[in-house]
mmCIF file as Biopython writes it, N, C-alpha, C and O atoms, coordinates in Angstrom:
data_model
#
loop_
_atom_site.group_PDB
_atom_site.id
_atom_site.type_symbol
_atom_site.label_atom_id
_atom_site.label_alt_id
_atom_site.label_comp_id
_atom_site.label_asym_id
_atom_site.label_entity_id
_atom_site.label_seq_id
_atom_site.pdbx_PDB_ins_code
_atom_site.Cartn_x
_atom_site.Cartn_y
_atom_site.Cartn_z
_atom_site.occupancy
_atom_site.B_iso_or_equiv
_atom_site.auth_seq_id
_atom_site.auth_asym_id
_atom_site.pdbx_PDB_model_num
ATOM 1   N N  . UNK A ? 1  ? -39.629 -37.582 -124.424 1.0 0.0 1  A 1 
ATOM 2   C CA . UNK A ? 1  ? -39.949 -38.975 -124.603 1.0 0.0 1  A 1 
ATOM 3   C C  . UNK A ? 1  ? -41.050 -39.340 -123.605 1.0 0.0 1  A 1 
ATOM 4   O O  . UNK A ? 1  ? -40.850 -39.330 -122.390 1.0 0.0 1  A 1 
ATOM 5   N N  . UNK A ? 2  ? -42.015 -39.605 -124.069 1.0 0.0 2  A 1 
ATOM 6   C CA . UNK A ? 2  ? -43.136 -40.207 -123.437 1.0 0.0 2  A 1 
ATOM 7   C C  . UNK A ? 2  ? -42.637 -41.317 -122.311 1.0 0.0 2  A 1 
ATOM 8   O O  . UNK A ? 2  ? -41.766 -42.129 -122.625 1.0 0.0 2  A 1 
ATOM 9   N N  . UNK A ? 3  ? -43.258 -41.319 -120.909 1.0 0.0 3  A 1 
ATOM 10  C CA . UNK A ? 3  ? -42.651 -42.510 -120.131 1.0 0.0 3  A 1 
ATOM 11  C C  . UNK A ? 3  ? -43.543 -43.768 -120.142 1.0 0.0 3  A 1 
ATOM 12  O O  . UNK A ? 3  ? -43.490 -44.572 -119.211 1.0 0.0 3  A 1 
ATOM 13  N N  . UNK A ? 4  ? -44.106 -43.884 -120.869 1.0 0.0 4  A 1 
ATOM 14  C CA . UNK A ? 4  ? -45.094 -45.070 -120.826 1.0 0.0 4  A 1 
ATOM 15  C C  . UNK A ? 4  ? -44.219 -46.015 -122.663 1.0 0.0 4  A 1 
ATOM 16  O O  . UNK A ? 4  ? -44.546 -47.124 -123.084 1.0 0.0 4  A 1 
ATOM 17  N N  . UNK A ? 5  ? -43.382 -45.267 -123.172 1.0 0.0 5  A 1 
ATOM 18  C CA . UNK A ? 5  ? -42.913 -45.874 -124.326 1.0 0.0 5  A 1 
ATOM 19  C C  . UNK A ? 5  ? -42.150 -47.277 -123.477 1.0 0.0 5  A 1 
ATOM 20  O O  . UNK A ? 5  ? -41.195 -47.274 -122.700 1.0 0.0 5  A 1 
ATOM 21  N N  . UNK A ? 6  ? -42.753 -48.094 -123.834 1.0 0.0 6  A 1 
ATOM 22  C CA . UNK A ? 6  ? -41.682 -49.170 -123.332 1.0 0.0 6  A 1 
ATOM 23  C C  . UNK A ? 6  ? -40.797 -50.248 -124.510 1.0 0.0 6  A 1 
ATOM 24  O O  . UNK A ? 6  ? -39.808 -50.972 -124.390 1.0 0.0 6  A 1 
ATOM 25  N N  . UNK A ? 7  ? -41.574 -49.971 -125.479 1.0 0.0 7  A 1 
ATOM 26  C CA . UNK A ? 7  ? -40.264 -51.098 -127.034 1.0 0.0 7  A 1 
ATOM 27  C C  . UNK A ? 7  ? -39.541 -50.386 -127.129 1.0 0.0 7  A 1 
ATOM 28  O O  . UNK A ? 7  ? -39.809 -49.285 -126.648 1.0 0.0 7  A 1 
ATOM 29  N N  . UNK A ? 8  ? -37.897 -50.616 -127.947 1.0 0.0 8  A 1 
ATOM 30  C CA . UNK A ? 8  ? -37.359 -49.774 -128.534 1.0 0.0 8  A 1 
ATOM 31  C C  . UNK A ? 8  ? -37.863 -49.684 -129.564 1.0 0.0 8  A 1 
ATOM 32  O O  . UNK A ? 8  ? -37.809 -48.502 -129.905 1.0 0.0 8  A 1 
ATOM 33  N N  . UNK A ? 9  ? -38.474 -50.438 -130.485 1.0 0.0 9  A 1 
ATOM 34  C CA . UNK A ? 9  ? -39.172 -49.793 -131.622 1.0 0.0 9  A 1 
ATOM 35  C C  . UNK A ? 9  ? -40.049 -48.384 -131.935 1.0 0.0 9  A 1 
ATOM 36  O O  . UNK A ? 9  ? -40.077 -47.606 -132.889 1.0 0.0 9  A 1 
ATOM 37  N N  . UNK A ? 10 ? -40.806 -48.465 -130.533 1.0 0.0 10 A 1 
ATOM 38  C CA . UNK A ? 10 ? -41.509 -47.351 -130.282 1.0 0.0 10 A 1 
ATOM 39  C C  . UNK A ? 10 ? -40.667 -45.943 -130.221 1.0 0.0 10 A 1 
ATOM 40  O O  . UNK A ? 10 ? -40.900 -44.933 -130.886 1.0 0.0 10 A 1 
ATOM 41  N N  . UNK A ? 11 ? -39.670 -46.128 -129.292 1.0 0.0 11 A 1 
ATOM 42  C CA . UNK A ? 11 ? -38.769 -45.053 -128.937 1.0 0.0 11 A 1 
ATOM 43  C C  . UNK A ? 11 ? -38.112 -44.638 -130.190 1.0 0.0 11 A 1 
ATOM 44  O O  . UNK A ? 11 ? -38.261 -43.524 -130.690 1.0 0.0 11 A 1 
ATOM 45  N N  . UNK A ? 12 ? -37.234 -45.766 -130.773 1.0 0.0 12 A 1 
ATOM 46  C CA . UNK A ? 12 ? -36.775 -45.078 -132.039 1.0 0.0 12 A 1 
ATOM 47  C C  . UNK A ? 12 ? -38.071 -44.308 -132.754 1.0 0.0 12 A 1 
ATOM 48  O O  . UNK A ? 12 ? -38.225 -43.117 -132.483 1.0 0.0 12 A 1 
ATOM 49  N N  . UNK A ? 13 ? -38.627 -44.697 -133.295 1.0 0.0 13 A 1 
ATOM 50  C CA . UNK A ? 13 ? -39.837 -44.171 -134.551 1.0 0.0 13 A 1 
ATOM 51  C C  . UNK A ? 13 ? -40.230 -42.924 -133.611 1.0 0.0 13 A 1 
ATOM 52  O O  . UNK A ? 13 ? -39.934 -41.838 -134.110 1.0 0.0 13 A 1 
ATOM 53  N N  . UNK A ? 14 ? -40.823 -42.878 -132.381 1.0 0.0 14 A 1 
ATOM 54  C CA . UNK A ? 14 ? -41.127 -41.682 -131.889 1.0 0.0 14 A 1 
ATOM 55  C C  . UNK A ? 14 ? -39.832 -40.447 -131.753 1.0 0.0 14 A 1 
ATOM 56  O O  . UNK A ? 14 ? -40.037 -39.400 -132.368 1.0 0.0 14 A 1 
ATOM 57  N N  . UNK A ? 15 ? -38.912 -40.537 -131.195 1.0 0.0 15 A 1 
ATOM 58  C CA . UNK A ? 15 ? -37.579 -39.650 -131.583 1.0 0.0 15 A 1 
ATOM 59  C C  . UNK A ? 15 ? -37.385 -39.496 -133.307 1.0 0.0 15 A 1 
ATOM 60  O O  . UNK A ? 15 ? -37.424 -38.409 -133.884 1.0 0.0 15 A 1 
ATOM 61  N N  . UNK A ? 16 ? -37.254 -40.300 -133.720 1.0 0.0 16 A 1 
ATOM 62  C CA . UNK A ? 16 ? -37.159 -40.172 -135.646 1.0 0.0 16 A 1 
ATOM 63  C C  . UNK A ? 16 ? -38.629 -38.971 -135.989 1.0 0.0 16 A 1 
ATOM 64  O O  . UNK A ? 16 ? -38.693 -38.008 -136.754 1.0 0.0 16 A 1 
ATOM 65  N N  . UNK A ? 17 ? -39.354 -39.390 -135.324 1.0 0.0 17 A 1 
ATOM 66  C CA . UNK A ? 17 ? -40.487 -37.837 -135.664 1.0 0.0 17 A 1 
ATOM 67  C C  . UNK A ? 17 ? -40.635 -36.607 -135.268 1.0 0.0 17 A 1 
ATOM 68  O O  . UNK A ? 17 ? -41.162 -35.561 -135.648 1.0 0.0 17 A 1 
ATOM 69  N N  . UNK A ? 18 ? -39.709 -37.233 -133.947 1.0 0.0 18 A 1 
ATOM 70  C CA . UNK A ? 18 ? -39.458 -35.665 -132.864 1.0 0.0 18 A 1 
ATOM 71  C C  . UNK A ? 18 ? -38.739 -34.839 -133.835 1.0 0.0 18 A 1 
ATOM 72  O O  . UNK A ? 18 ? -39.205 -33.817 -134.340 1.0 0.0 18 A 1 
ATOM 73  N N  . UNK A ? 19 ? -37.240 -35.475 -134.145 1.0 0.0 19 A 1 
ATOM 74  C CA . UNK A ? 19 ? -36.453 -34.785 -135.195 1.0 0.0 19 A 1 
ATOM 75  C C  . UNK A ? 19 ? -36.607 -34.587 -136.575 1.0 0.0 19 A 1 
ATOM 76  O O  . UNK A ? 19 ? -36.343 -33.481 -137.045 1.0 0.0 19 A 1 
ATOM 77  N N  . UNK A ? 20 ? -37.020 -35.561 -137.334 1.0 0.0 20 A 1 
ATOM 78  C CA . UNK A ? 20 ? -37.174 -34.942 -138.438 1.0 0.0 20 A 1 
ATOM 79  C C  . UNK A ? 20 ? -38.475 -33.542 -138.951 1.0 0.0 20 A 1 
ATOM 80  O O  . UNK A ? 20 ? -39.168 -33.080 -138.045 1.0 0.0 20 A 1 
ATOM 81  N N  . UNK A ? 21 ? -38.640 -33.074 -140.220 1.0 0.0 21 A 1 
ATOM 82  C CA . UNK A ? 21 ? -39.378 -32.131 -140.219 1.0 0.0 21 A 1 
ATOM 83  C C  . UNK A ? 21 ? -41.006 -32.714 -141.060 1.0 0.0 21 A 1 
ATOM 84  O O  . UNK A ? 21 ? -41.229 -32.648 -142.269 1.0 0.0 21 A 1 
ATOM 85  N N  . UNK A ? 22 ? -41.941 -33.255 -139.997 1.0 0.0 22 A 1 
ATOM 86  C CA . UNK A ? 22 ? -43.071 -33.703 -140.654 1.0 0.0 22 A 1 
ATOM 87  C C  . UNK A ? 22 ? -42.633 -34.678 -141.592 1.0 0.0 22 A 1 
ATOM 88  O O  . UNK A ? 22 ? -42.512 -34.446 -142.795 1.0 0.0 22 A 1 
ATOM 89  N N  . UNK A ? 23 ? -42.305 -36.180 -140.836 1.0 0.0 23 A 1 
ATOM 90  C CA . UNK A ? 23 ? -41.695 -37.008 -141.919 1.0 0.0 23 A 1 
ATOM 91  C C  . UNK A ? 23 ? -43.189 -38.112 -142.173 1.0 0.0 23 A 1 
ATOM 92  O O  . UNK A ? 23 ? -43.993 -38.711 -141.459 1.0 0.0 23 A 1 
ATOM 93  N N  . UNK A ? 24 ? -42.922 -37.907 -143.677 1.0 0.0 24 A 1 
ATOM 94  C CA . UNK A ? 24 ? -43.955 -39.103 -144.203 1.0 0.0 24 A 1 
ATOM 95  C C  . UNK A ? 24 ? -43.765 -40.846 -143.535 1.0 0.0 24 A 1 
ATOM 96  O O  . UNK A ? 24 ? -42.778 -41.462 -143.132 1.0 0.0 24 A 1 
ATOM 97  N N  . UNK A ? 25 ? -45.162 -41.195 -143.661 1.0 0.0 25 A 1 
ATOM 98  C CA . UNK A ? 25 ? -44.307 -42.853 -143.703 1.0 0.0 25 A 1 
ATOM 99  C C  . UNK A ? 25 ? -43.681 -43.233 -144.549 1.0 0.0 25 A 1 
ATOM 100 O O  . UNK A ? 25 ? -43.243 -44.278 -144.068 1.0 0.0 25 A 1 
ATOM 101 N N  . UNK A ? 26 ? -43.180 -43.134 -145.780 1.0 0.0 26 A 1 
ATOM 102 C CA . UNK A ? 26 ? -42.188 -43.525 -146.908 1.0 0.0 26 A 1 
ATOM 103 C C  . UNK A ? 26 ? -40.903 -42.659 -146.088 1.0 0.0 26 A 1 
ATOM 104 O O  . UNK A ? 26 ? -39.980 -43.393 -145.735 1.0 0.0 26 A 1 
ATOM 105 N N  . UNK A ? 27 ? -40.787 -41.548 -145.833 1.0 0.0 27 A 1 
ATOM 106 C CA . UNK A ? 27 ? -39.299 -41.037 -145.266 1.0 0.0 27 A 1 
ATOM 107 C C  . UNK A ? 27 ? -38.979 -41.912 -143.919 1.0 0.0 27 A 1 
ATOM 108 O O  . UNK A ? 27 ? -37.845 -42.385 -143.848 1.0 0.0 27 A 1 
ATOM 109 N N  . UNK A ? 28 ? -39.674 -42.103 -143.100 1.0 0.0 28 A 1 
ATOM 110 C CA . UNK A ? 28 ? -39.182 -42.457 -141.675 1.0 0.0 28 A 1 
ATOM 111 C C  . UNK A ? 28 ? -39.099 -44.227 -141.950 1.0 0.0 28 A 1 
ATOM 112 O O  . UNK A ? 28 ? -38.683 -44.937 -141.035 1.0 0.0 28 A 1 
ATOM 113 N N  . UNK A ? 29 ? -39.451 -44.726 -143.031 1.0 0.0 29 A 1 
ATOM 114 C CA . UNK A ? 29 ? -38.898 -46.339 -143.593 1.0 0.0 29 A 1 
ATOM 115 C C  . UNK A ? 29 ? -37.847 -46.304 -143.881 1.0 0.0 29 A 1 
ATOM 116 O O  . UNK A ? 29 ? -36.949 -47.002 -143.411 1.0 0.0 29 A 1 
ATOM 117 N N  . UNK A ? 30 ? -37.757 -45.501 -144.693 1.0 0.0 30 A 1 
ATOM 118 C CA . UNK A ? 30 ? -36.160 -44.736 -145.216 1.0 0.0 30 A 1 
ATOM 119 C C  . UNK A ? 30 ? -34.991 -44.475 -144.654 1.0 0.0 30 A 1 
ATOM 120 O O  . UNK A ? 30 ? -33.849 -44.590 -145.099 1.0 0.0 30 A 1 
ATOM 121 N N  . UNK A ? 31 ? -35.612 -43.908 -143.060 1.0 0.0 31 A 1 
ATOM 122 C CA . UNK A ? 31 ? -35.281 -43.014 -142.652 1.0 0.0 31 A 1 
ATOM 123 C C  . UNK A ? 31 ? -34.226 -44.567 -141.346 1.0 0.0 31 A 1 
ATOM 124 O O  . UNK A ? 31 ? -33.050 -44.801 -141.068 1.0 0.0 31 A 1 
ATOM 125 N N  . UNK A ? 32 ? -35.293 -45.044 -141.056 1.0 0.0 32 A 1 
ATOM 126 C CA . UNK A ? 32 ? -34.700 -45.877 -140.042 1.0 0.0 32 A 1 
ATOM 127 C C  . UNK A ? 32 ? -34.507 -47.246 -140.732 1.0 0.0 32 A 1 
ATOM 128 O O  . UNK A ? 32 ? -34.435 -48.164 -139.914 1.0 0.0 32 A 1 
ATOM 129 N N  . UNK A ? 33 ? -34.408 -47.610 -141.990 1.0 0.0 33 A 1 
ATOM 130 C CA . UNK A ? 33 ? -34.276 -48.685 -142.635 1.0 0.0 33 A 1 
ATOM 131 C C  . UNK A ? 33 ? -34.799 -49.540 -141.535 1.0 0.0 33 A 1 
ATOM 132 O O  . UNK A ? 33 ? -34.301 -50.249 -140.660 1.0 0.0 33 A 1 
ATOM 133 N N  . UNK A ? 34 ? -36.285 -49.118 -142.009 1.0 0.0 34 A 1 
ATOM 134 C CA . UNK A ? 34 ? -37.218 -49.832 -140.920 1.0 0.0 34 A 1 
ATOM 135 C C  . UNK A ? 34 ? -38.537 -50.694 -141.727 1.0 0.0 34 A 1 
ATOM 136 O O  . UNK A ? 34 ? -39.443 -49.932 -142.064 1.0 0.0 34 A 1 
ATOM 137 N N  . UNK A ? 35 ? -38.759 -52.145 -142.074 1.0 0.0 35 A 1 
ATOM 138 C CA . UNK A ? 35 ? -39.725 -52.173 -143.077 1.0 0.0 35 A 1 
ATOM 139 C C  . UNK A ? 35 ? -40.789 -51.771 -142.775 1.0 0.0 35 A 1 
ATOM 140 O O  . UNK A ? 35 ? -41.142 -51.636 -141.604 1.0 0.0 35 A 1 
ATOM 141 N N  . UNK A ? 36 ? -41.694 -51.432 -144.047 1.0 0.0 36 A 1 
ATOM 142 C CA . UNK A ? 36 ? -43.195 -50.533 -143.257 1.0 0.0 36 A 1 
ATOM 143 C C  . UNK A ? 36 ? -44.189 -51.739 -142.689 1.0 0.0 36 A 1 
ATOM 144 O O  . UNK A ? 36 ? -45.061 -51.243 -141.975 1.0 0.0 36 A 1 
ATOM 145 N N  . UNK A ? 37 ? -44.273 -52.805 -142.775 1.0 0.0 37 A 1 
ATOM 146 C CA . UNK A ? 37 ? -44.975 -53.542 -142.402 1.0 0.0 37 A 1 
ATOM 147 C C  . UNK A ? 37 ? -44.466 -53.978 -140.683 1.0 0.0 37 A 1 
ATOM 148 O O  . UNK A ? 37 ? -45.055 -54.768 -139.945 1.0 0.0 37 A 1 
ATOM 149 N N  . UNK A ? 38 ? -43.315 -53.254 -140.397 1.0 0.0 38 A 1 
ATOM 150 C CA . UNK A ? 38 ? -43.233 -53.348 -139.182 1.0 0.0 38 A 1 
ATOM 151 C C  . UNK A ? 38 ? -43.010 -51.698 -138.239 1.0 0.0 38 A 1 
ATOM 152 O O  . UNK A ? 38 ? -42.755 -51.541 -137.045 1.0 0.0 38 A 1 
ATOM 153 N N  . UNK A ? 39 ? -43.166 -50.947 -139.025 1.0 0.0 39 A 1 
ATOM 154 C CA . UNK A ? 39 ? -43.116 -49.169 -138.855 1.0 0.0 39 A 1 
ATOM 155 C C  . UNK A ? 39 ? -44.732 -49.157 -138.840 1.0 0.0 39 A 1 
ATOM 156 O O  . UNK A ? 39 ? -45.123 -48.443 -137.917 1.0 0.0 39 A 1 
ATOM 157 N N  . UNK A ? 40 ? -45.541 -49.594 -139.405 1.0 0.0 40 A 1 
ATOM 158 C CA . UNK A ? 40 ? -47.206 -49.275 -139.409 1.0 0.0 40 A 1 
ATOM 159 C C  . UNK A ? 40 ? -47.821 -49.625 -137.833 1.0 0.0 40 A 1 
ATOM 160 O O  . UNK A ? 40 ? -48.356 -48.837 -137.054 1.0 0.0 40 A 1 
ATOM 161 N N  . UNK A ? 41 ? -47.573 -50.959 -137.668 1.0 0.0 41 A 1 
ATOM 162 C CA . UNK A ? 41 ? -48.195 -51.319 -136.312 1.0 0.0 41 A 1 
ATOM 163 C C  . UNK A ? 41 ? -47.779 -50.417 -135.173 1.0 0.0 41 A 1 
ATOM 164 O O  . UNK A ? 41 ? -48.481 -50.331 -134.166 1.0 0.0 41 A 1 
ATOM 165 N N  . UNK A ? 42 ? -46.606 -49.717 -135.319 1.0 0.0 42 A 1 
ATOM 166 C CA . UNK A ? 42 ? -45.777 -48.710 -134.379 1.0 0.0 42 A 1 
ATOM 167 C C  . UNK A ? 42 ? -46.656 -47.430 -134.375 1.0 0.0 42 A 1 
ATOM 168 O O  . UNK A ? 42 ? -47.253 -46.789 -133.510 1.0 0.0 42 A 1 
ATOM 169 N N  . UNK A ? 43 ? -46.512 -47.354 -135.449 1.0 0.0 43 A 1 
ATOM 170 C CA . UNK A ? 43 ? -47.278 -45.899 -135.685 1.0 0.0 43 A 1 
ATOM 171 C C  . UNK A ? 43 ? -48.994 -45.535 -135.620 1.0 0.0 43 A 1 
ATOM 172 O O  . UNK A ? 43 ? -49.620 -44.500 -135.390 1.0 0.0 43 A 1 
ATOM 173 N N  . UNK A ? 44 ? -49.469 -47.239 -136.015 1.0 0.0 44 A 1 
ATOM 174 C CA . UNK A ? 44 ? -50.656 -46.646 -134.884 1.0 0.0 44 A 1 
ATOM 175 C C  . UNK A ? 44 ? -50.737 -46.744 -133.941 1.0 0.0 44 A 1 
ATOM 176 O O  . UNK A ? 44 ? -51.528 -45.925 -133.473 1.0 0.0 44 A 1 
ATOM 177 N N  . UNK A ? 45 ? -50.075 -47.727 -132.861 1.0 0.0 45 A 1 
ATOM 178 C CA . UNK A ? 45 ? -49.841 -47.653 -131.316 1.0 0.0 45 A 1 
ATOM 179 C C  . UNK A ? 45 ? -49.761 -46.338 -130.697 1.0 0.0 45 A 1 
ATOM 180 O O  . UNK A ? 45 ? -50.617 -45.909 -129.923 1.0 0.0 45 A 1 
ATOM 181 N N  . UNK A ? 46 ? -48.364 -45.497 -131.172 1.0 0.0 46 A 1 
ATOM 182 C CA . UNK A ? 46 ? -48.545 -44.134 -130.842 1.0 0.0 46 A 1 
ATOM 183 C C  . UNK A ? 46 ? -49.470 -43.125 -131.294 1.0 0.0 46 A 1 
ATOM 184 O O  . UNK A ? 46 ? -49.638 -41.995 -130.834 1.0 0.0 46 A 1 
ATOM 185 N N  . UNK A ? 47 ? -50.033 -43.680 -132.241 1.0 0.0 47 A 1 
ATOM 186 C CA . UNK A ? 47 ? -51.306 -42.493 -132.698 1.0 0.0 47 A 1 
ATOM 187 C C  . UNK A ? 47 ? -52.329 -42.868 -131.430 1.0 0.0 47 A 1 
ATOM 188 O O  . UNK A ? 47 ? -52.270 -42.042 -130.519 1.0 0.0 47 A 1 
ATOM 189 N N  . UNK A ? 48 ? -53.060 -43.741 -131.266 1.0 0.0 48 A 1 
ATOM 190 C CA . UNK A ? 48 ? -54.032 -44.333 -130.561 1.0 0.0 48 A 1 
ATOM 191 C C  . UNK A ? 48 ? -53.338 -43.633 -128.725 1.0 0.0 48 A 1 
ATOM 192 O O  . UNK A ? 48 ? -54.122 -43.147 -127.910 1.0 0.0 48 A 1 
ATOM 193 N N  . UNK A ? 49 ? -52.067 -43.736 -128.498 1.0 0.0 49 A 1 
ATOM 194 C CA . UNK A ? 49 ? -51.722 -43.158 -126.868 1.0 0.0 49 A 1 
ATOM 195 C C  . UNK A ? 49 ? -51.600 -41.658 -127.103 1.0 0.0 49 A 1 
ATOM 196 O O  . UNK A ? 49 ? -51.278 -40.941 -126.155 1.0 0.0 49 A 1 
ATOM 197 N N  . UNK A ? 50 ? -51.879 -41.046 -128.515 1.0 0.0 50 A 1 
ATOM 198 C CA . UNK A ? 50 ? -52.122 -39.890 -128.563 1.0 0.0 50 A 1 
ATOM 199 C C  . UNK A ? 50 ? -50.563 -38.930 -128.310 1.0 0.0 50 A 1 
ATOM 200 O O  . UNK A ? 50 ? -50.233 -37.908 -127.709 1.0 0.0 50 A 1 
ATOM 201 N N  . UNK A ? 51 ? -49.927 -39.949 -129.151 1.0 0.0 51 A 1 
ATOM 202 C CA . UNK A ? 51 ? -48.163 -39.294 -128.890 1.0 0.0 51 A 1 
ATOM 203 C C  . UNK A ? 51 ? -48.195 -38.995 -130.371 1.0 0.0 51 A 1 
ATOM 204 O O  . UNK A ? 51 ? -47.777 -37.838 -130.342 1.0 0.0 51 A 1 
ATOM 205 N N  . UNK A ? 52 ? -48.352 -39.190 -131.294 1.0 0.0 52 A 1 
ATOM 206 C CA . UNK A ? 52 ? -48.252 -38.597 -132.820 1.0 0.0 52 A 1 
ATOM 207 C C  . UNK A ? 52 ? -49.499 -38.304 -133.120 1.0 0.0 52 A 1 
ATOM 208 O O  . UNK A ? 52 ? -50.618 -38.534 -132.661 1.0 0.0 52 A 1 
ATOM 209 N N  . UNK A ? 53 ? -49.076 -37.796 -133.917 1.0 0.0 53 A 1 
ATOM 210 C CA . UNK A ? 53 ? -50.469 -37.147 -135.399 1.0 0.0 53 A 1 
ATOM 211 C C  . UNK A ? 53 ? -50.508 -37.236 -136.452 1.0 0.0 53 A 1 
ATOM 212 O O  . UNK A ? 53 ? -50.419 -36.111 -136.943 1.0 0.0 53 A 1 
ATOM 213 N N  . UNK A ? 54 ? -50.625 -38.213 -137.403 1.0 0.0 54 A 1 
ATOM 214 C CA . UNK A ? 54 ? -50.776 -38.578 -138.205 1.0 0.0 54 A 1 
ATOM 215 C C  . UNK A ? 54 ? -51.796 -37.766 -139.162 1.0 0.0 54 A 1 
ATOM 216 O O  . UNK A ? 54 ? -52.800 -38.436 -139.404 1.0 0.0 54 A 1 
ATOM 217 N N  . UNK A ? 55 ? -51.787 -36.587 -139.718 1.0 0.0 55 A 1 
ATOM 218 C CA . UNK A ? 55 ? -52.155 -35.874 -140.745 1.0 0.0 55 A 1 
ATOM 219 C C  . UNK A ? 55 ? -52.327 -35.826 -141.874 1.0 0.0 55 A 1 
ATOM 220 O O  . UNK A ? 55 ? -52.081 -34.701 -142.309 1.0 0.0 55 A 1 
ATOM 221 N N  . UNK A ? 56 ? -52.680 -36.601 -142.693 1.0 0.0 56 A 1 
ATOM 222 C CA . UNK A ? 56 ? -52.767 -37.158 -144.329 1.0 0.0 56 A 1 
ATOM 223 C C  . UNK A ? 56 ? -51.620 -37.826 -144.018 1.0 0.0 56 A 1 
ATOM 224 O O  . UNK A ? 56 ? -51.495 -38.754 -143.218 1.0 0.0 56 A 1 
ATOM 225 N N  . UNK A ? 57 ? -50.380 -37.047 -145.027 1.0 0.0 57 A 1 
ATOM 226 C CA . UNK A ? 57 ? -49.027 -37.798 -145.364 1.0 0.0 57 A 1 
ATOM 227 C C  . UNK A ? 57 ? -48.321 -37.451 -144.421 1.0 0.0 57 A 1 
ATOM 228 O O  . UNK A ? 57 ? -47.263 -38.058 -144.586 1.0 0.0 57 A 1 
ATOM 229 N N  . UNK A ? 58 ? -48.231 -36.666 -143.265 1.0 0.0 58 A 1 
ATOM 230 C CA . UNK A ? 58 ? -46.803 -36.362 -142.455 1.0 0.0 58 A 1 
ATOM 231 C C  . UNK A ? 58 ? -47.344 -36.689 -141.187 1.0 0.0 58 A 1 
ATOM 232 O O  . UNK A ? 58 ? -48.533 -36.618 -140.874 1.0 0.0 58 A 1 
ATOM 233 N N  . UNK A ? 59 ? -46.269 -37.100 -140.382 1.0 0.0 59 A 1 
ATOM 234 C CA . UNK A ? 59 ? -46.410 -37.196 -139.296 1.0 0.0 59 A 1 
ATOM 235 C C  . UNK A ? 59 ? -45.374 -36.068 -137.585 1.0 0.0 59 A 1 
ATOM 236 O O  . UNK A ? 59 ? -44.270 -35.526 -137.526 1.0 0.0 59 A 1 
ATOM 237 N N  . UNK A ? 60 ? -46.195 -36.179 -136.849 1.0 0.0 60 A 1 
ATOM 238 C CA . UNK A ? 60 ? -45.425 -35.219 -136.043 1.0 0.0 60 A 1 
ATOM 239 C C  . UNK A ? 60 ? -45.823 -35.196 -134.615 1.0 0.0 60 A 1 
ATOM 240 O O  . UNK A ? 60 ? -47.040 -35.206 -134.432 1.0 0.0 60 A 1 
ATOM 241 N N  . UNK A ? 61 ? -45.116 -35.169 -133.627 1.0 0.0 61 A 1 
ATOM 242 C CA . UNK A ? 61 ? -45.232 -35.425 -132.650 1.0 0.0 61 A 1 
ATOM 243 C C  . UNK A ? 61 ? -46.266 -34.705 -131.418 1.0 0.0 61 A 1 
ATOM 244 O O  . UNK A ? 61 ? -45.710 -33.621 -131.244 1.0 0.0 61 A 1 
ATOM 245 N N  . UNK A ? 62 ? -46.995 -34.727 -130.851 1.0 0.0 62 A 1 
ATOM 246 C CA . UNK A ? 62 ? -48.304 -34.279 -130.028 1.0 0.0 62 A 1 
ATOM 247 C C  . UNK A ? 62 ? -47.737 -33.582 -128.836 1.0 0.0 62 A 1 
ATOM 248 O O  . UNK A ? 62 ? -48.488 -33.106 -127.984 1.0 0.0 62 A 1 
#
């Protein structure tokens, strides 16, 4: 876990990618009955601090 994560939003969605296997954004909405309009702003935060990777459709942790 990254120490600069400070939301729990962040933390969940970043652990939910640690574990799952290359989860899409449609699985990890799914996944954390999380809506995507509030899973998107998350997920580029951690793309941009360079904690995920966002690869076409899957995502996975850096």
């Amino acid at each position: 876990m990254p120490n600069d994560l400070e939301s729990d939003g962040a933390k969940l969605v970043y652990l939910a990618v640690d574990v799952a296997d290359e989860p899409t954004p449609a699985e990890l909405t799914n996944m954390l009955q999380m809506n995507s309009l509030a899973l998107y702003p998350i997920l580029r935060t951690l793309t941009e601090r360079g904690h995920i990777d966002t690869d076409g459709e899957t995502i996975t942790c850096t």
